[in-house]
C-alpha positions as CSV (number, residue, x, y, z in Angstrom):
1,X,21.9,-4.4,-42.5
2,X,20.2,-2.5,-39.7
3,X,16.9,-2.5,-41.1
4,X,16.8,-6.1,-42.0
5,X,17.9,-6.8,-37.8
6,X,15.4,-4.3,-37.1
7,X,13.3,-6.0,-38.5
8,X,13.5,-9.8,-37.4
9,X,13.2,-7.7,-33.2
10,X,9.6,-6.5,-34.8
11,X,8.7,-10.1,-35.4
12,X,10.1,-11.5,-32.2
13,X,9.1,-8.4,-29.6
14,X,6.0,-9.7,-28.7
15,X,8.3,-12.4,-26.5
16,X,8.1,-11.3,-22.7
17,X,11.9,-11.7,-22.5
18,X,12.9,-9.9,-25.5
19,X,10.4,-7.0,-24.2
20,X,12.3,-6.7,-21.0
21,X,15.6,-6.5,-23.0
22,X,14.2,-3.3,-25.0
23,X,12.9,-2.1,-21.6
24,X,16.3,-2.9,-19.9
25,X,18.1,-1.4,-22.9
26,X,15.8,2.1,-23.2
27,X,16.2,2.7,-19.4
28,X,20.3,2.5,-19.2
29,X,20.3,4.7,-22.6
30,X,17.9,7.4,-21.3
31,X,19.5,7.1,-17.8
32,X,23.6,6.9,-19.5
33,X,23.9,4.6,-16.6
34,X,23.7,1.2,-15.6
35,X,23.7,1.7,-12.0
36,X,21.4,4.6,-11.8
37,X,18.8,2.1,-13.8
38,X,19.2,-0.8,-11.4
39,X,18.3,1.9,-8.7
40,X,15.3,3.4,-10.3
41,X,13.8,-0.3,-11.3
42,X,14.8,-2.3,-8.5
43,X,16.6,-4.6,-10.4
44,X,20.0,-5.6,-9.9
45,X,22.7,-4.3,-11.9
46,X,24.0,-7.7,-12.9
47,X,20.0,-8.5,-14.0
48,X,20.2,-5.6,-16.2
49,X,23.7,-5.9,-18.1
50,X,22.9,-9.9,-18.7
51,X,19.6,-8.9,-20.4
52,X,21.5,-6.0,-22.9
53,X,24.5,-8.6,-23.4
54,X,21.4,-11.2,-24.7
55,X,20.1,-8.3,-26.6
56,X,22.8,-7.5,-28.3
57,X,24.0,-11.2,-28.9
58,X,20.5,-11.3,-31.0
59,X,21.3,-8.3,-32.8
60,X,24.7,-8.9,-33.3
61,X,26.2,-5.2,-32.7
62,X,27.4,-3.4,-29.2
63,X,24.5,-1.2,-27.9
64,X,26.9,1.1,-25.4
65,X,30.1,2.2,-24.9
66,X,31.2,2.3,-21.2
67,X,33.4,4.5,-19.3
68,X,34.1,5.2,-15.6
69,X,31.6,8.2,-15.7
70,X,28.5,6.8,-18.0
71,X,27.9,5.1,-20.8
72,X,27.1,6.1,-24.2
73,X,25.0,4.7,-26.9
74,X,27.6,3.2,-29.9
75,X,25.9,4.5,-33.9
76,X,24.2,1.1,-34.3
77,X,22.6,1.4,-30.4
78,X,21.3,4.9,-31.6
79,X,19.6,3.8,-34.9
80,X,18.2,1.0,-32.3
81,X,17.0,2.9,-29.4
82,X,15.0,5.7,-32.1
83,X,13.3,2.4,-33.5
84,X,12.2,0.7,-30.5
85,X,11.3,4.5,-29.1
86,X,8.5,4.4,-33.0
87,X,7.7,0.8,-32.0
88,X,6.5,0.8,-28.6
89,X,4.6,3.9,-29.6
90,X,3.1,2.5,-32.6
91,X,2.3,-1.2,-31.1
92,X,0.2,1.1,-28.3
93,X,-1.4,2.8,-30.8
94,X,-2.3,0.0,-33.1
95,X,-3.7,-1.9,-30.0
96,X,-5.9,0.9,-29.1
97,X,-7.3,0.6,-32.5
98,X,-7.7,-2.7,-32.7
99,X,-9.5,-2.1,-29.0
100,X,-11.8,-0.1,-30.8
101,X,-12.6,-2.1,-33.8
102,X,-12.7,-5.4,-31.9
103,X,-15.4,-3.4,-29.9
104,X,-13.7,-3.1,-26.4
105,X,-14.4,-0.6,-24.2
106,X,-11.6,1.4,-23.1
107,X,-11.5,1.9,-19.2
108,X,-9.6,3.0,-16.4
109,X,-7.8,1.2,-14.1
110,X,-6.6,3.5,-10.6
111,X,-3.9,2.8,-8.6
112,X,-3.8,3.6,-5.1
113,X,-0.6,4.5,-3.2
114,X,0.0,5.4,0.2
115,X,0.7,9.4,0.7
116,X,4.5,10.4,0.9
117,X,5.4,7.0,-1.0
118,X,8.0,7.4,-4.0
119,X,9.0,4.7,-6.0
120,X,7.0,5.5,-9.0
121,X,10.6,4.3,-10.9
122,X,9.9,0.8,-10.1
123,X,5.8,1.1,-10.3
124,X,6.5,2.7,-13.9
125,X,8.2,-0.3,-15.2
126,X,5.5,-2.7,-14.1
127,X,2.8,-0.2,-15.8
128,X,5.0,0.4,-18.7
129,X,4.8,-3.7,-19.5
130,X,1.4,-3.4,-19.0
131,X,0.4,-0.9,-21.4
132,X,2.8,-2.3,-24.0
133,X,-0.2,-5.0,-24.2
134,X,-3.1,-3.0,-22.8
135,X,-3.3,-0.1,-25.3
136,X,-7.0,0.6,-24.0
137,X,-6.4,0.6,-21.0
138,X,-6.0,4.4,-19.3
139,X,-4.0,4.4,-15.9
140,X,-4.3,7.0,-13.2
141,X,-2.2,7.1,-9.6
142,X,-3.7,8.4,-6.8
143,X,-2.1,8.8,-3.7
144,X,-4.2,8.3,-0.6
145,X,-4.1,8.5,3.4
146,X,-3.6,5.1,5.0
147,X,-7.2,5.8,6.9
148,X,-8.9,5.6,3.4
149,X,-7.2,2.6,0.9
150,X,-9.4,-0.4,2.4
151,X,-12.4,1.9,1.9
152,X,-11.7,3.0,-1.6
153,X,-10.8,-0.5,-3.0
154,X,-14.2,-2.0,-1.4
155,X,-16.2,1.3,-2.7
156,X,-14.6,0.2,-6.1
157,X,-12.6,3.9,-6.0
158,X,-9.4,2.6,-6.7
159,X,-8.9,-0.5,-8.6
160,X,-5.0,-1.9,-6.8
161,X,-3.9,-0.4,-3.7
162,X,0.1,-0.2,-2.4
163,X,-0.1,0.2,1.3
164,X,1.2,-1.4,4.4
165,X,0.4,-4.8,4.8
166,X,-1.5,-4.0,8.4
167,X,-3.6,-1.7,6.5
168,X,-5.0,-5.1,4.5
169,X,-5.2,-7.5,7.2
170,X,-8.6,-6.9,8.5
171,X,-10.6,-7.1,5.7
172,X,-11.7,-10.6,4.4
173,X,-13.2,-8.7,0.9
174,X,-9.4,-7.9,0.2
175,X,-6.8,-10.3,-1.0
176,X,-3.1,-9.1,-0.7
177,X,0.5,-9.9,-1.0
178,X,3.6,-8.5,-0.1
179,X,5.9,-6.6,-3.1
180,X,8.5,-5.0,-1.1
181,X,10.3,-5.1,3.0
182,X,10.8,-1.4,3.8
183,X,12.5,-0.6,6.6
184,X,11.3,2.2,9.1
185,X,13.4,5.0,9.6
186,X,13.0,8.1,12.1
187,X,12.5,11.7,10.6
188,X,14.3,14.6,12.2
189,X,15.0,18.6,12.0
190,X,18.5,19.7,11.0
191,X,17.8,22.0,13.5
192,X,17.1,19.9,16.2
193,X,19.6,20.2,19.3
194,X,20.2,16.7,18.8
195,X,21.1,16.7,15.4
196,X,24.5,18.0,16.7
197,X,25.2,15.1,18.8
198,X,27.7,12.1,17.8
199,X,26.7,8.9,17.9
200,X,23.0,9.9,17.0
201,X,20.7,7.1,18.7
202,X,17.1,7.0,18.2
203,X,17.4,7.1,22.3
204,X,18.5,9.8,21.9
205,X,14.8,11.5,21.0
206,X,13.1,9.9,24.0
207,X,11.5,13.5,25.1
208,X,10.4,14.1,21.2
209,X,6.8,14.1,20.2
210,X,6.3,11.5,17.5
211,X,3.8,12.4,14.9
212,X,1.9,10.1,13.2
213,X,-1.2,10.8,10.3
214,X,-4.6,10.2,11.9
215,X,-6.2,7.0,10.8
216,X,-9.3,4.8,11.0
217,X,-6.7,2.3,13.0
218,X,-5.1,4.4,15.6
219,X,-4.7,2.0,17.9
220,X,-2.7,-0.1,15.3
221,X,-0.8,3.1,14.5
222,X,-0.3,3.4,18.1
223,X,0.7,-0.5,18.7
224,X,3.3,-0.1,15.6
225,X,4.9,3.0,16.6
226,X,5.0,1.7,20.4
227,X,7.1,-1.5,19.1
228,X,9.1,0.6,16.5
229,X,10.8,2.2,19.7
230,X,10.5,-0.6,22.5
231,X,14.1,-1.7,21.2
232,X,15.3,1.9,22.2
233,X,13.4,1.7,25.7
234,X,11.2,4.4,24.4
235,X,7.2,4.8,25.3
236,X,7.3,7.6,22.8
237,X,4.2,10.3,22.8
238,X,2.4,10.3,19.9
239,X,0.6,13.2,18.7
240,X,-2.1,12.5,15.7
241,X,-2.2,15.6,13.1
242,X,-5.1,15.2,9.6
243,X,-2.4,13.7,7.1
244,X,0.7,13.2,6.1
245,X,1.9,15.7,5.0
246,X,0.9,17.7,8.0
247,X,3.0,15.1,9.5
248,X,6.0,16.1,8.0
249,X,5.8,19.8,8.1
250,X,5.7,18.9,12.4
251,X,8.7,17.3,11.7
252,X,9.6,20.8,9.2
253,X,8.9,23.1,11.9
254,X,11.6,21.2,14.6
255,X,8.2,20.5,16.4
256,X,9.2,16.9,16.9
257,X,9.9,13.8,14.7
258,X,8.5,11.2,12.8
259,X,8.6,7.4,11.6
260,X,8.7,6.6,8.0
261,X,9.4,4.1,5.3
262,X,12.7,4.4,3.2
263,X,10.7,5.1,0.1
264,X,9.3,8.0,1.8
265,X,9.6,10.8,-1.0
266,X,10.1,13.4,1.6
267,X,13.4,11.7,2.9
268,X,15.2,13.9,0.3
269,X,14.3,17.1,1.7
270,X,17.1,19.0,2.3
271,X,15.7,19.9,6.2
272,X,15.3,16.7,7.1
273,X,17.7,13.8,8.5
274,X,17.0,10.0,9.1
275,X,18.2,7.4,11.5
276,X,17.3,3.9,10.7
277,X,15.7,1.8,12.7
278,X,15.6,-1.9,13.9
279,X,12.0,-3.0,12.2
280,X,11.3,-3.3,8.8
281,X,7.4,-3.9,7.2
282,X,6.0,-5.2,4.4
283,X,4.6,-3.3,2.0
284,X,1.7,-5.2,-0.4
285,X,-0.7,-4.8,-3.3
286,X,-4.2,-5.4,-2.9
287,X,-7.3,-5.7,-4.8
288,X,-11.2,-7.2,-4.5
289,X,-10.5,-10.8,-3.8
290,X,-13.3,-11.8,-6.2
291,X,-13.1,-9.4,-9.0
292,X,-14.1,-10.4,-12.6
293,X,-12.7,-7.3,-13.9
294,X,-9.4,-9.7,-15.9
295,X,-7.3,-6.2,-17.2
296,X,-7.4,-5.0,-13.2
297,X,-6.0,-8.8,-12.4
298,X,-3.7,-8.7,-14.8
299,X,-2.2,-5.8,-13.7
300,X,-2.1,-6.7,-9.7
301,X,-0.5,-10.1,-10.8
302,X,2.3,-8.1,-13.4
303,X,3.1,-5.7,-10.2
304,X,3.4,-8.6,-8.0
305,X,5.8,-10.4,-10.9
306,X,7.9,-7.2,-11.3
307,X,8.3,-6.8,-7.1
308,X,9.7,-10.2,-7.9
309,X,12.1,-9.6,-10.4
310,X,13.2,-6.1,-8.6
């Protein structure tokens, strides 16, 4: 009975819907959690259970077993999750041959991220879709300082970039749209005297320094950072260090504090506290507005369809 269900899913996987329901359905059964999925892909958890419950209308069996601390794949999900695990393996292989035998070249396509980001959870299910049909195609992330993504995508060193939308908006060459709203959060020491105080403000760290990465567009930096803490009645001092991660070891060292995103990787360090702020940003993907390369605009328009789903 399996085999014969497995079966008709081979025949109708190439679908784009009844893809996202084996994605949806992999993720919560390697995760054992619907909510800790919904977290990692950006999707809402109500998104994610409708897509299994379609799923496992078309099979006709129960996937999971749910309980109050995870859930578990039922026998028949098992049998289902080792077979899509064989067939998403073996569709990327047999496209890689047929790649080769149809003569197409394999290439690389680079992504370009903005130092200290993390939400390479979402990003992975956009480039997971991708390479479902894309066998070819090899992907590499590189993550880069803010004073460099316009330059690399123009000198054709990265391919898409994920950066601020201010980093974009002076270059004509470089189309761009917005994926995600961030909101901007300050960075603090443990240590720091004020950490002890109730009631925490971002007033409160009027006297701080506020260190900031060094960039091509300082004066932008300056100008964002400036209206980040004009709410606060703060004309903060900003002091420019090579990167950032020199950036947050400042902030490491209790030598003063920082601004960052919420997807900020370093957020997590178990030194550091946040307070969030009043402004949030957009954060885009961008490429060569004219580029004829069709896998790299394929790709920039299934990230911006996945920012739109999450």
């Amino acid at each position: 009975m399996y085999e014969l269900k497995l079966s008709l899913v081979c025949k109708r996987a190439m679908n784009d819907m009844n893809d996202l329901q084996i994605d949806y359905f992999m993720a919560v059964a390697t995760n054992s959690s619907f909510t800790k999925t919904s977290e990692e892909l950006f999707v809402s958890q109500p998104a994610i259970s409708k897509q299994i419950a379609l799923l496992e209308r078309e099979l006709g069996v129960k996937l999971f077993i749910r309980n109050n601390r995870r859930t578990e794949l039922t026998e028949a999900g098992k049998r289902y999750f080792d077979f899509f695990s064989r067939y998403k393996t073996e569709m990327g292989n047999i496209k890689h041959e047929v790649a080769e035998l149809d003569g197409i070249t394999a290439q690389t396509i680079t992504i370009g991220i903005l130092e200290g980001w993390d939400f390479a959870s979402w990003l992975t299910n956009a480039i997971k879709k991708y390479r479902d049909s894309h066998g070819y195609v090899d992907i590499l992330i590189n993550y880069v300082g803010a004073k460099e993504v316009s330059t690399l995508l123009l000198t054709d060193e990265i391919d898409i970039a994920i950066s601020l939308k201010n980093t974009f908006d002076t270059f004509a060459e470089i189309e761009s749209r917005n994926i995600l709203e961030t909101r901007k959060k300050l960075v603090y020491n443990k240590q720091n005297i004020l950490a002890m105080k109730e009631n925490l403000s971002p007033a409160d760290f009027a006297n701080e320094k506020f260190f900031a990465p060094w960039s091509i567009m300082d004066d932008t930096v300056t100008k964002s950072i400036n209206m980040y803490m004009q709410p606060y009645g703060i004309r903060p001092n900003i002091q420019f260090v090579n990167n950032f991660e020199s950036m947050i070891n400042c902030v490491r060292y209790n030598l003063g504090v920082a601004i960052c995103d919420e997807f900020t990787g370093y957020l997590n360090d178990k030194n550091l506290e946040s307070i969030d702020l009043q402004e949030k940003e957009f954060i885009c993907a961008g490429m060569i507005k004219n580029s004829t390369n069709d896998e790299v605009r394929e790709l920039y328009d299934l990230i911006l369809s996945c920012s739109v789903d999450s």
